[in-house]
C-alpha positions as CSV (number, residue, x, y, z in Angstrom):
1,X,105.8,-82.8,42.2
2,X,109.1,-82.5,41.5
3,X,110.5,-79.6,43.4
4,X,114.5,-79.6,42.0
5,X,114.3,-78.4,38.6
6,X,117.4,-77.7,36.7
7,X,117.4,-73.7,35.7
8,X,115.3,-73.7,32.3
9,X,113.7,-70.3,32.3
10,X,116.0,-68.0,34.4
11,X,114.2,-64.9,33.2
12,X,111.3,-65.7,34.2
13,X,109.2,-66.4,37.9
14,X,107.4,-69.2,38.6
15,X,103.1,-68.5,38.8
16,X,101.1,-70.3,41.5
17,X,98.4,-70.9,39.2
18,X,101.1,-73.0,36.7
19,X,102.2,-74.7,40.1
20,X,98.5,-75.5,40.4
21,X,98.4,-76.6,36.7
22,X,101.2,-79.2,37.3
23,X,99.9,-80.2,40.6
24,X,96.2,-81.3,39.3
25,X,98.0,-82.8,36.3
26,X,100.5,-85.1,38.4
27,X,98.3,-85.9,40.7
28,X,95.6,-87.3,38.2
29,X,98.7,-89.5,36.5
30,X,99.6,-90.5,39.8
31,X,96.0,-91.7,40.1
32,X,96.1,-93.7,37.2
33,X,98.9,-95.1,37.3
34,X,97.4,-97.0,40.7
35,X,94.6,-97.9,38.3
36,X,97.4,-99.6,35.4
37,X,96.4,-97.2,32.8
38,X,98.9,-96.6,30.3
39,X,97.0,-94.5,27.8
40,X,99.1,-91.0,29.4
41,X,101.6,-89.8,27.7
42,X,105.1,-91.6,27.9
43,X,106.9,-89.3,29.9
44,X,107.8,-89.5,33.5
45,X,106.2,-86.8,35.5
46,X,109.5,-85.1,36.1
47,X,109.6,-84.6,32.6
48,X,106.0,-83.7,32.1
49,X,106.7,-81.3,34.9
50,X,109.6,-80.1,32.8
51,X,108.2,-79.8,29.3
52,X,105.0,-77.8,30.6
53,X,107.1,-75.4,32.3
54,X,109.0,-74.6,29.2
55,X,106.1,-74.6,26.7
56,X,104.6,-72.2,29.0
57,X,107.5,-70.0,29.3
58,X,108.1,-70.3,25.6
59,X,104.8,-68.5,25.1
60,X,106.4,-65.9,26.9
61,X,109.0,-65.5,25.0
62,X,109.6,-63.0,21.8
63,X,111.1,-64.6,18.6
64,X,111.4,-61.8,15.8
65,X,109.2,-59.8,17.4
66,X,106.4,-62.5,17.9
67,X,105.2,-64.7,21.0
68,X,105.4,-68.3,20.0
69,X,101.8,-70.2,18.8
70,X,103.1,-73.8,19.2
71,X,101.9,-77.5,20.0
72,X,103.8,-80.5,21.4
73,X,102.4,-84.0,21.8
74,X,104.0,-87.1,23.3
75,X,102.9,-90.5,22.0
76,X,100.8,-92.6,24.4
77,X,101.8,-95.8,25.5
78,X,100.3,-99.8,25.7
79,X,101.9,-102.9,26.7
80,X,104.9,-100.5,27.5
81,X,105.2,-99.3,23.6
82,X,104.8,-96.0,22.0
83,X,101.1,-95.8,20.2
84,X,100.8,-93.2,17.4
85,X,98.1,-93.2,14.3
86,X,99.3,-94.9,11.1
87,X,100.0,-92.0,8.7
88,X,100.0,-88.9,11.8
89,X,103.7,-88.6,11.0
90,X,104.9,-86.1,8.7
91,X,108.5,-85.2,9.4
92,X,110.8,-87.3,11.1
93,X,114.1,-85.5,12.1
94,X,117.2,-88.1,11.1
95,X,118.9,-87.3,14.4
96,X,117.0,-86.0,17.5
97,X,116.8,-82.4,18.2
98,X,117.6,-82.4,22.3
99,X,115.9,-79.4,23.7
100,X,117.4,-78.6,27.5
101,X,115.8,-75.1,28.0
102,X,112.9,-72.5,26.3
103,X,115.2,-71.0,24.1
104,X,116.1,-74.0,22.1
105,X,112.4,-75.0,22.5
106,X,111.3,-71.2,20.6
107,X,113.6,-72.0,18.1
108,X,111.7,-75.5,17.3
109,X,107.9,-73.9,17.8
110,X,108.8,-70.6,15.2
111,X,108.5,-73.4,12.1
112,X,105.4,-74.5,13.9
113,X,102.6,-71.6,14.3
114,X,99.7,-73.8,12.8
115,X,97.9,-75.8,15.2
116,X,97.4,-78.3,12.5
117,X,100.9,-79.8,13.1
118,X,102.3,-80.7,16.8
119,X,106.4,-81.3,17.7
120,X,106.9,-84.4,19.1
121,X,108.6,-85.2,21.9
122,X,109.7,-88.0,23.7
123,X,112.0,-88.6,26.9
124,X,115.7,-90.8,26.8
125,X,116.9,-92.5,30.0
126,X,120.4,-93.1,30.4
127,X,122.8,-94.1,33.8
128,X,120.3,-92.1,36.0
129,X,119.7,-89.1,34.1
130,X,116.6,-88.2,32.0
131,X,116.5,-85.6,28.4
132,X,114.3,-84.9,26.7
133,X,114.1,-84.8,23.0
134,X,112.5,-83.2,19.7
135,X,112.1,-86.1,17.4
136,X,109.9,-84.9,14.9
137,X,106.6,-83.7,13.8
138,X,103.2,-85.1,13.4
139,X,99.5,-84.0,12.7
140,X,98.2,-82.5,15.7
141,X,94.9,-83.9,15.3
142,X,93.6,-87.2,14.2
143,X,90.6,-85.9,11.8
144,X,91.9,-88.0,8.8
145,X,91.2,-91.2,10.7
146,X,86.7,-90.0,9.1
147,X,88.7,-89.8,5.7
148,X,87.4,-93.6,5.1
149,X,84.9,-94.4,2.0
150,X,81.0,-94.3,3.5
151,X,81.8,-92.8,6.9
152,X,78.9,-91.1,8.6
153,X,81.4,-89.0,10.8
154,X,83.2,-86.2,8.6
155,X,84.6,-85.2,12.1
156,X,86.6,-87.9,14.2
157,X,84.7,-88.3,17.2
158,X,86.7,-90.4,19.4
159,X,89.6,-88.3,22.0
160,X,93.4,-88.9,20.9
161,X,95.6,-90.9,23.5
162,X,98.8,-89.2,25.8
163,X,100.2,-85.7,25.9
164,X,99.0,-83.0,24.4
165,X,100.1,-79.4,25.2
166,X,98.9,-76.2,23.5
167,X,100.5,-72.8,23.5
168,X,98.9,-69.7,22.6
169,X,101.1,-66.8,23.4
170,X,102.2,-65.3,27.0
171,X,100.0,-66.9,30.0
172,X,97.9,-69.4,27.6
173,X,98.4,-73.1,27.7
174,X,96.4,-76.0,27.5
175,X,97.7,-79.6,28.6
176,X,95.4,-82.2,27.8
177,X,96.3,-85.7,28.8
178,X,93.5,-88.8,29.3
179,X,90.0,-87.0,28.8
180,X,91.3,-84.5,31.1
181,X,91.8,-80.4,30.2
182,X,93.8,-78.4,32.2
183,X,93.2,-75.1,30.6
184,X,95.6,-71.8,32.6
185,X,95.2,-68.4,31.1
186,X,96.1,-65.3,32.8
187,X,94.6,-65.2,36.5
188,X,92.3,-68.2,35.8
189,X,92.8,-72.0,36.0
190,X,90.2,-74.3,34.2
191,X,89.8,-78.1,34.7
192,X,87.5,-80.0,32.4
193,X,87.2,-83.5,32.1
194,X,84.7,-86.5,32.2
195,X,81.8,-85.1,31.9
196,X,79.2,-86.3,29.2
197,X,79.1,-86.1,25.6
198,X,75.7,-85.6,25.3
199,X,74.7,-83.2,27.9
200,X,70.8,-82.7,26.8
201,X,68.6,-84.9,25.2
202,X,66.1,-82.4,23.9
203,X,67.0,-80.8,20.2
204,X,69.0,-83.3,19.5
205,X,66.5,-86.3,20.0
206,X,64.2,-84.1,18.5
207,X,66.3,-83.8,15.0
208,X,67.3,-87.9,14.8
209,X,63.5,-88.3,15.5
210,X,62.7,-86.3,12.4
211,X,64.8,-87.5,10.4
212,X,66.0,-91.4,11.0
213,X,65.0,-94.7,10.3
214,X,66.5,-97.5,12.0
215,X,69.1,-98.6,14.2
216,X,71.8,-97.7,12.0
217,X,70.9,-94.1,11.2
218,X,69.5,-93.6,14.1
219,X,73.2,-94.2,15.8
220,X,74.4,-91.8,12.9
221,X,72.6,-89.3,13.0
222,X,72.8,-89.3,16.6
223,X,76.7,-89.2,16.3
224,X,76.6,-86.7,13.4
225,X,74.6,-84.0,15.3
226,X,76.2,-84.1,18.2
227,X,80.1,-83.9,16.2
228,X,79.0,-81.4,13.9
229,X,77.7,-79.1,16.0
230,X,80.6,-79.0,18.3
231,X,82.5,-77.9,15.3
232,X,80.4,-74.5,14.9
233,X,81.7,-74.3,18.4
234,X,85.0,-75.1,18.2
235,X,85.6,-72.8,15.0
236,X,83.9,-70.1,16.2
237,X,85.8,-70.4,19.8
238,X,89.3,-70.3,18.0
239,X,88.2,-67.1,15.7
240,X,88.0,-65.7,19.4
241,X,85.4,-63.2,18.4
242,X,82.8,-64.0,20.4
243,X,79.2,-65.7,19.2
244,X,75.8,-66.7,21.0
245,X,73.8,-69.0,19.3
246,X,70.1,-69.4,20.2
247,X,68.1,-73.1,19.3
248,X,64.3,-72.2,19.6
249,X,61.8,-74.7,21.5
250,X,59.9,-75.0,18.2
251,X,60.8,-76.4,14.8
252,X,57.7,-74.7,12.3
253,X,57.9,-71.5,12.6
254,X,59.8,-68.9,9.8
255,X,62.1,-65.9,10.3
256,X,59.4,-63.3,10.0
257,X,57.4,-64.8,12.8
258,X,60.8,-64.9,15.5
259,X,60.3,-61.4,16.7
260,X,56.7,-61.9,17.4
261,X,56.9,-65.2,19.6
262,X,60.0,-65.0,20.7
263,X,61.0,-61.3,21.2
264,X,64.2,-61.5,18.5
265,X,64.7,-58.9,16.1
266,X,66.8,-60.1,13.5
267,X,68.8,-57.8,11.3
268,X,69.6,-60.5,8.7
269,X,67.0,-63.2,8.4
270,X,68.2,-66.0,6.3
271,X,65.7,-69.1,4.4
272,X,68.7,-71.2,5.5
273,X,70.7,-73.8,5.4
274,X,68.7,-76.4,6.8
275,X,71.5,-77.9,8.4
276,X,69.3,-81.3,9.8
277,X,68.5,-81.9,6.5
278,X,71.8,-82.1,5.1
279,X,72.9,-83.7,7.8
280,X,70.5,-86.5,7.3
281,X,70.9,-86.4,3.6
282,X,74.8,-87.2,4.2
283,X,73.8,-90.1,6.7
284,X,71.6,-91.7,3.9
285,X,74.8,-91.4,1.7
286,X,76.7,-93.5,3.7
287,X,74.7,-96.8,3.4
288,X,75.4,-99.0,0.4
289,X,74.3,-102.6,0.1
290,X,77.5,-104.7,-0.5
291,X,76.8,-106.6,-3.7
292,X,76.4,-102.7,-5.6
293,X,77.5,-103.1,-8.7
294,X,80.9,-100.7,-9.9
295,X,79.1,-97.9,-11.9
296,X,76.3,-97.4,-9.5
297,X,79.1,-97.8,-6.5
298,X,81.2,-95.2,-8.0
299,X,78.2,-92.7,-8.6
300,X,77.2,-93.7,-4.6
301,X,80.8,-92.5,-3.6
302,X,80.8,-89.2,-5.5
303,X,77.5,-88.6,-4.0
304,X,79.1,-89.0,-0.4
305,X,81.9,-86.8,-0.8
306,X,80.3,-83.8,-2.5
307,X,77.9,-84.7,0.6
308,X,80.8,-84.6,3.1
309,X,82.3,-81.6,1.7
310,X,79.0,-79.3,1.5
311,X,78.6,-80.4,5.4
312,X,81.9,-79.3,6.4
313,X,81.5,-76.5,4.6
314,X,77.9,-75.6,5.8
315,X,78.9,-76.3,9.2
316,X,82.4,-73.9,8.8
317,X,80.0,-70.8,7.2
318,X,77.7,-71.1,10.3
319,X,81.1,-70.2,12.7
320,X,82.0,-67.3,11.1
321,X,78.5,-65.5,10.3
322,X,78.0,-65.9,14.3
323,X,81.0,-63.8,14.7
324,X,78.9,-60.5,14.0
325,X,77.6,-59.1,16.6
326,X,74.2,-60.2,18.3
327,X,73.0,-63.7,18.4
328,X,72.6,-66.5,15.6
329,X,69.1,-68.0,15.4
330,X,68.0,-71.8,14.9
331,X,65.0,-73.3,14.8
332,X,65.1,-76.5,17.0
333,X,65.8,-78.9,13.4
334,X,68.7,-76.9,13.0
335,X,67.5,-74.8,10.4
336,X,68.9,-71.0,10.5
337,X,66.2,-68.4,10.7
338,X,69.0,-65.1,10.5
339,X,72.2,-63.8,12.6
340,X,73.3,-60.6,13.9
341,X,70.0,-60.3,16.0
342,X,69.0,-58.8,19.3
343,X,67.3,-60.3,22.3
344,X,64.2,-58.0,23.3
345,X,63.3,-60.2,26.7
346,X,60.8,-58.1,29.1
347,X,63.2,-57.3,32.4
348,X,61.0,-59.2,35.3
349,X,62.0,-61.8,38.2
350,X,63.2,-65.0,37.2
351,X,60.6,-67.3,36.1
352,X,62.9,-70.9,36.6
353,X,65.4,-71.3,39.1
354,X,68.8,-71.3,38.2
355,X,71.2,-74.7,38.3
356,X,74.5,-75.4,37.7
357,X,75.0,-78.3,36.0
358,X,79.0,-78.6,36.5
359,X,78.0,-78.2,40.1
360,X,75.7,-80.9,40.6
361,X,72.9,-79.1,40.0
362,X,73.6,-76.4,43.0
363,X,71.4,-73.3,43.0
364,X,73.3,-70.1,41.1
365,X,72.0,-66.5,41.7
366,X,71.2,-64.8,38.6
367,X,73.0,-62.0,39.7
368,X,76.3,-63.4,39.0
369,X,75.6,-62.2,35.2
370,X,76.5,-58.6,36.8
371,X,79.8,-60.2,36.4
372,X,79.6,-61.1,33.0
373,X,78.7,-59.6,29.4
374,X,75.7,-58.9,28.3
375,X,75.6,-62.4,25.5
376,X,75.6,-64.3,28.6
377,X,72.7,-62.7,30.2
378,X,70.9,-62.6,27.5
379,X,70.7,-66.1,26.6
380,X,70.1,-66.7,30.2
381,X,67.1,-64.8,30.1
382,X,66.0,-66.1,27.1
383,X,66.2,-69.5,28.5
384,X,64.7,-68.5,31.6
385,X,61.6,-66.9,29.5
386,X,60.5,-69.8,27.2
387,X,60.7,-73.7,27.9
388,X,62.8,-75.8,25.9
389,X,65.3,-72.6,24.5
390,X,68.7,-73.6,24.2
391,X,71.7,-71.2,24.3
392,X,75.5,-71.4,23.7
393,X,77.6,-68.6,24.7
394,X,81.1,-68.3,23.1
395,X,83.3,-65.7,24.7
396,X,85.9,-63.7,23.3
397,X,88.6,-65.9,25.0
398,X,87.3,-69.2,23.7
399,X,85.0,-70.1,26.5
400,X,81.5,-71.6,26.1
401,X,78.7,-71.5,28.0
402,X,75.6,-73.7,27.8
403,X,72.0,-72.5,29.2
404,X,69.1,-74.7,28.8
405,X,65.6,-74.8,29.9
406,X,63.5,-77.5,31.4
407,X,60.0,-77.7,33.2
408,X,60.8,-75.0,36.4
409,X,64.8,-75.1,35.9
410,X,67.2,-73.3,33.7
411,X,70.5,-75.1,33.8
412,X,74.3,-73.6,33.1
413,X,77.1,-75.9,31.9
414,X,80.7,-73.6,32.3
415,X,82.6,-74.3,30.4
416,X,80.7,-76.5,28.2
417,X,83.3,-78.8,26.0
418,X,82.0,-82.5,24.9
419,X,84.9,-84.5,24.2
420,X,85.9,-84.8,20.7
421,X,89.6,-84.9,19.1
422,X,88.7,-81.3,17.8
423,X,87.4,-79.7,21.0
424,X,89.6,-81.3,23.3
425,X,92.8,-80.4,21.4
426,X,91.8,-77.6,19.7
């Protein structure tokens, strides 16, 4: 790591956890570079080193009266080139915007508090001595690569090539860069990266059972399920209000009959949306034989996007009711039996022992959830009382937890983040 920086942020002291930031990021580029990977971002590490510090001190910073909400991506590169989706560009400054310390940088990120839209910078070389440069800005995400007649994926599923750097006010960054998260808030360092996408094949095998036939939609629905319910998690992580979701072992069973079997009292019990079903009903959407004639093709299309847009919007209304407190309820087909509902679990020993699963599997003791709220010990519980439960924790700070039960083993995943272009870079 570079250790002679030129004097950027003068206000401000250096934090050993940013140092550790920069150190795990470096040293991961470092390793790929060994490995003739190009799809980082196309940036030296000095300046990589350079713009994290100032994005991170930025956040620190008061503009007006308000701490900067900003994003910054740097292009990836292949064969040596700068790769960038067609259309992700939406203003393109006519002459470079240098930025040489956070001040100039705040002054970019105050047009940019939407984390829809990034600033993109790149890095010029010239007779030994390196700049960097504001040169426009793009979409932050690549969600309108799904906008494509038929698709089965209203979400983009696939993880964005090079830099990515998110700042959410004083202490909170996120630098993502190669399936790799390297997420620092106050006092607490995260590092997520290749782990699977698909972390349990129970409700979800369960629901593309149910509901597909064939290869095709199979491989949909599949895709679909796992997508769209990251994006309940994602939405309800950024409305940072907390949320614990709940996926029973069993598919028949109706909202009156929850607090009987399963100990959940549920103050608003819902007959709905059966969000399998409309999934599957959008996957059926997307497959139209070739040779359809014009009429029947344009009645096939309007049927997929009112499809698509009922999904997103389903899947959107499911975030924000788990917001109030208490926990939301699904049977295991996805169908929502009520929100705002309380766990009534019998206290008694453990009944499973408890794994980590970001651990290899290493034995946890349940009295770690001394340490944490009460959402989190409550799923946990949950889990640990009936086989098959499933339970997704979102804290208040964005975190999520996953606890899952199988045979004489509950298992935690912290933090649990899939990789998607929405959870990664959200």
């Amino acid at each position: 790591m570079t250790k002679e920086m030129p004097n950027i942020y003068p206000q401000f002291d250096e934090t050993n956890d940013l140092d550790e930031l920069l150190e795990r990021l470096l040293h991961d580029r470092d390793d790929r570079a060994t490995k003739q990977t190009e799809a980082h971002g196309f940036l030296s590490s000095a300046a990589v080193e350079r713009l994290v510090r100032m994005a991170y001190f930025a956040g620190m910073t008061l503009e007006e009266g308000k701490y900067a909400r900003f994003r910054i991506t740097v292009a990836a590169t292949h064969h040596g080139r700068k790769m960038y989706a067609d259309g992700s560009e939406i203003i393109p400054f006519a002459e470079p915007q240098q930025i040489d310390d956070v001040h100039a940088l705040c002054r970019l990120a105050a047009s940019m508090p939407s984390h829809d839209f990034a600033l993109e910078f790149e890095e010029v070389r010239s007779e030994g001595q390196s700049t960097l440069q504001c040169i426009g800005i793009r979409r932050a995400s690549i969600d309108f690569w799904s906008i494509d007649l038929f698709s089965p994926s209203p979400w983009h599923d696939g993880v964005p090539e090079g830099l990515m750097i998110r700042v959410d006010g004083p202490g909170f960054i996120r630098v993502t860069e190669r399936h790799h998260v390297y997420s620092l808030r106050p006092g607490n360092l995260v590092v997520m990266g290749n782990f699977p996408i698909h972390p349990i094949q129970q409700w979800q095998d369960d629901i593309v059972a149910a509901y597909a036939n064939g290869d095709d939609e199979v491989r949909a629905m599949l895709g679909i399920v796992t997508s769209g319910w990251n994006e309940i998690l994602r939405i309800a992580a950024e409305k940072r209000r907390g949320a614990c979701f709940l996926i029973l072992p069993t598919a028949a069973i109706n909202p009156t009959d929850v607090g009987e079997r399963y100990g959940l009292q549920l103050k608003v019990p819902t007959q709905g949306p059966d969000l399998g079903r409309e999934m599957s009903d959008f996957i059926k959407s997307c497959f139209v034989p070739g040779d359809t004639a014009s009429d029947v093709l344009r009645a096939k299309a309007t049927t997929w996007a009112r499809g698509r847009s009922k999904l997103m919007t389903t899947v959107e209304a499911l975030a924000f009711v788990a917001g109030v407190d208490g926990c939301t309820v699904f049977s295991r087909d996805l169908r929502l039996l009520g929100y705002a509902g309380r766990i009534d679990v019998p206290t008694e020993d453990p009944m499973r022992q408890l794994l980590d699963f970001a651990n290899h599997d290493q034995p946890i003791d349940p009295a770690v959830f001394k340490r944490t709220g009460t959402r989190h010990y409550s799923a946990y519980r949950f889990c640990d009382r009936y086989e098959g439960a499933s339970g997704y924790i979102v804290s208040q700070d964005g975190d999520v937890t996953l606890f899952w039960s199988q045979r004489d083993s509950v298992r935690r995943w912290q933090p649990y983040w899939p990789y998607s272009s929405r959870s990664d870079h959200s």
